[in-house]
N, C-alpha and C positions, 0 to 999 in steps of 0.2 A: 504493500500500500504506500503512494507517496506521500513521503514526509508535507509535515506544514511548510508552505511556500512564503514567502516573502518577496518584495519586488523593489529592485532597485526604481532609480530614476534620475534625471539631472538636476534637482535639487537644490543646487548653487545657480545652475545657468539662468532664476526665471523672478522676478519680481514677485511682493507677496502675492497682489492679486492671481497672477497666474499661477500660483501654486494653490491657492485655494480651490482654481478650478480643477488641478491636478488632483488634490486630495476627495474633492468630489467626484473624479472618472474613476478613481482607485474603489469607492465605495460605493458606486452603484453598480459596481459590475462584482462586486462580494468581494474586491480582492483585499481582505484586511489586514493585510501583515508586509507591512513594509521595511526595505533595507534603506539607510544614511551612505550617500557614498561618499569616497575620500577628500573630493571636493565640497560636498555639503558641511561635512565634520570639520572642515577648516573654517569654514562658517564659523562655525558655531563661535572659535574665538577671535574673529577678525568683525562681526557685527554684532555690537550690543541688540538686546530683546527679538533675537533668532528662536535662539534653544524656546524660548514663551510664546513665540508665534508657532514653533511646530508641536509642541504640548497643546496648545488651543486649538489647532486645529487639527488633529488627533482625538481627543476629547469630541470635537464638533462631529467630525464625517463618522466615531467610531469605528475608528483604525489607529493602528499600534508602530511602534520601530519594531521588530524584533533583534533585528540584525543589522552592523553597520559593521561600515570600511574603514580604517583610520587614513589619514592623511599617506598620500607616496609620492608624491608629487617633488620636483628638484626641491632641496631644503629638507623635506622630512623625512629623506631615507633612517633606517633604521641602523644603519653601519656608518653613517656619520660621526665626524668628532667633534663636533659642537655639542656641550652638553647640553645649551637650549632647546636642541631638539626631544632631548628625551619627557625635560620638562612640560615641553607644551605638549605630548602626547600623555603625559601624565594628567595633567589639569584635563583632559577633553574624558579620560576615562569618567568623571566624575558626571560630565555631559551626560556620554551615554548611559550611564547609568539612571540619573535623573530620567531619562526619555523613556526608560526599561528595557533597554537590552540586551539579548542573552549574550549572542558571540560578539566581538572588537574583531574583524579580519585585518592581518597586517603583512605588510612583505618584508621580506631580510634585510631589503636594500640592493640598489643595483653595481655592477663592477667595472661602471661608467669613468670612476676615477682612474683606473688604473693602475692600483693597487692591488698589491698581494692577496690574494683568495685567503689566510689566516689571517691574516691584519683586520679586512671587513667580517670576517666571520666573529673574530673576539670581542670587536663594538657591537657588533647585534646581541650577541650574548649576554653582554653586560645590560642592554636596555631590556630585552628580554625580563631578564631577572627581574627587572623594578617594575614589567610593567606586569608579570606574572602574579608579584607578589600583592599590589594595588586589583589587582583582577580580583586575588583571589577573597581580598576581603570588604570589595564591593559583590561577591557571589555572580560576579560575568567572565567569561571564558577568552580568553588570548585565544583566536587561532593563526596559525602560520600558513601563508599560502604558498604554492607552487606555479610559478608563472614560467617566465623564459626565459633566465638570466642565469648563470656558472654558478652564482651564488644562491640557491633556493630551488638547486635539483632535487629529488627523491632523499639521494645519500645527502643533501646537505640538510634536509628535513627532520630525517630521523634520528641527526647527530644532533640536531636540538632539542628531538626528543627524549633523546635518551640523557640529554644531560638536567631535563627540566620535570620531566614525567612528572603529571599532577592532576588534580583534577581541574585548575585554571587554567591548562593549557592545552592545545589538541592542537591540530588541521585540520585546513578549509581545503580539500578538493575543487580544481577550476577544472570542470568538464571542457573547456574550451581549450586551456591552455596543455592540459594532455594531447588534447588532439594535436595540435601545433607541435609537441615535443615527442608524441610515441614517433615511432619508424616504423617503417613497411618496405618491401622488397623494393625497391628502384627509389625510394624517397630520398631524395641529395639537398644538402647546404644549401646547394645553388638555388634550390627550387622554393628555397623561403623567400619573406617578404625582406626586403631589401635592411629594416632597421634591427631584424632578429639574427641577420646575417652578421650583422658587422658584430653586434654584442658578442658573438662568438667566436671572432676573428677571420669567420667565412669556414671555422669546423665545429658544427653546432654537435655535440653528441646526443642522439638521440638515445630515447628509451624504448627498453621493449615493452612497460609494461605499468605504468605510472599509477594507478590504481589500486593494482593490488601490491604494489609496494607503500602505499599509502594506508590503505583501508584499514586495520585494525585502530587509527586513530583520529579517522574523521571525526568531525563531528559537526561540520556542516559545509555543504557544496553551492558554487557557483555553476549556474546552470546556462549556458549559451553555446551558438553553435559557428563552425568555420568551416572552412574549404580544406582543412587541416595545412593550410601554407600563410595564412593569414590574422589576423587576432581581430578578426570583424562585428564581434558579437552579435549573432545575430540570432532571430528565436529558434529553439530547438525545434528541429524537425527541417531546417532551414540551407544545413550545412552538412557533412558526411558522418556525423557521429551516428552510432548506432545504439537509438535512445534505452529501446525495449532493453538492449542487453546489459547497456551501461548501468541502467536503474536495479534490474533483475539485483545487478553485482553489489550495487550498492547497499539491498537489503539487509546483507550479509555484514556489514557496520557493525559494531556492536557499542559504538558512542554516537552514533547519527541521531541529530535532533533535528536536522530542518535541512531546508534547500533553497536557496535564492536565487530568483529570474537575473539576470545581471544580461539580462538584450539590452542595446543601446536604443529605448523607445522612441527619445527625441531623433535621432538621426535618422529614424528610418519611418517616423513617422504611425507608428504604432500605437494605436487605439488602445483603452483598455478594454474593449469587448472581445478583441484579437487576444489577447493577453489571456484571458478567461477561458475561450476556444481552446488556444494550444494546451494549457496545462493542464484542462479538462481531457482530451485526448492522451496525452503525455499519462494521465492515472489511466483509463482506460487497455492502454497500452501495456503498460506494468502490469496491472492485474490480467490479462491473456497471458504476459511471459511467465509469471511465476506461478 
């Protein structure tokens, strides 16, 4: 059975008024469980009486955050040495928390500087630590995602699991961003999108199997779909992933709390009546595979 859904949105990109129409397409079409994305969550401390316009009108439509992104954007990498950065991702824990959300999704940080793969791994650790430990005694869950970068492969995932293992901290599975990073017979470097190539100096190493290298500590997934060469986000059912089988695998979790839409709605111009369709189909689907 699929997990409770939640659903991003561009958040930051839209003046109040438009967002209150947004929060009203979100609730007349039942979809009540919404995600904060990383640009929103910078919000929150960059515009005084944010955080109080999204409790109100949360409250108003009867719809929830469940789920939010922290800040990744240049500046807030998580392997940065500015210790500002760790702060202000400290003070926004207490945001989300206020708003009720369960999971904080965060990334390692990217290896844009050029910097030694232990070097950035030890700054993320250390922030980790503080933010694991502020997680755990607001009762919300750090998770760590897997995107497309040297630093936040598989193996670099579960070395922070194993040195953090708790109940404040898991993985966020990106169904999108597996697709981009598994291999398949003939699949090459070349054949990626031009910005995933260079991050990996034009030898991206793929994986065989990201998922179930993952799985025993999900504990909630980003749901979007690609061409498996591009990070387009786009709705599942949209892109080459293989939903029924993906989901099936997913059952199998045994920390999975939720799943989050994360389609890029604005860019593609995505209704929420569409929205409702695909995910309604998406459980349908699930329940024939299992």
């Amino acid at each position: 059975m699929l997990k409770t859904v939640s659903h991003f949105h561009s958040w930051d990109a839209m003046p109040e008024p438009v967002l209150e129409k947004t929060f009203a397409g979100f609730a007349a079409n039942d979809l009540r469980y919404l995600s904060l994305n990383g640009e929103g969550s910078a919000r929150l401390l960059g515009e005084d009486g944010y955080a109080e316009f999204l409790r109100n009108a949360c409250r108003k439509y009867g719809v929830g955050f469940l789920n939010c992104h922290a800040p990744h954007m240049p500046g807030w990498e998580l392997n940065l040495p500015d210790p500002m950065v760790l702060k202000r991702h400290l003070r926004l824990l207490d945001f989300y928390a206020e708003l009720g959300c369960e999971t904080v999704t965060v990334h390692a940080g990217t290896n844009d500087s050029g910097e030694p793969l232990g070097a950035l791994r030890e700054r993320t650790c250390r922030s980790l630590e503080a933010l694991i430990r502020r997680a755990g005694e607001l009762r919300i869950v750090i998770v760590l995602e897997n995107t497309i970068f040297p630093t936040d492969t598989p193996k670099e995932l579960l070395g922070y699991m194993a040195r953090f293992r708790c109940d404040a901290f898991g993985l966020c599975f990106d169904a999108g961003h597996a697709n981009l990073m598994d291999g398949f017979p003939g699949k090459r470097s070349a054949d990626m999108v031009e910005w995933i190539f260079r991050r990996w100096n034009g030898n991206i190493r793929f994986e065989a199997d990201t998922l179930g290298q993952l799985l025993p500590d999900v504990v909630t997934c980003h749901l979007h779909d690609n061409d498996g060469f591009d990070d387009q986000h786009k709705l599942p059912g949209e892109g080459s992933i293989d939903w029924p089988r993906l989901l099936a695998r997913l059952e199998g979790a045994p920390r999975l709390r939720s799943f989050q839409n994360e389609c890029d709605h604005l860019r593609y111009g995505i209704p929420g009546s569409r929205i409702a369709e695909c995910f309604q189909k998406l459980t349908e689907k699930i329940a024939v595979a299992i």
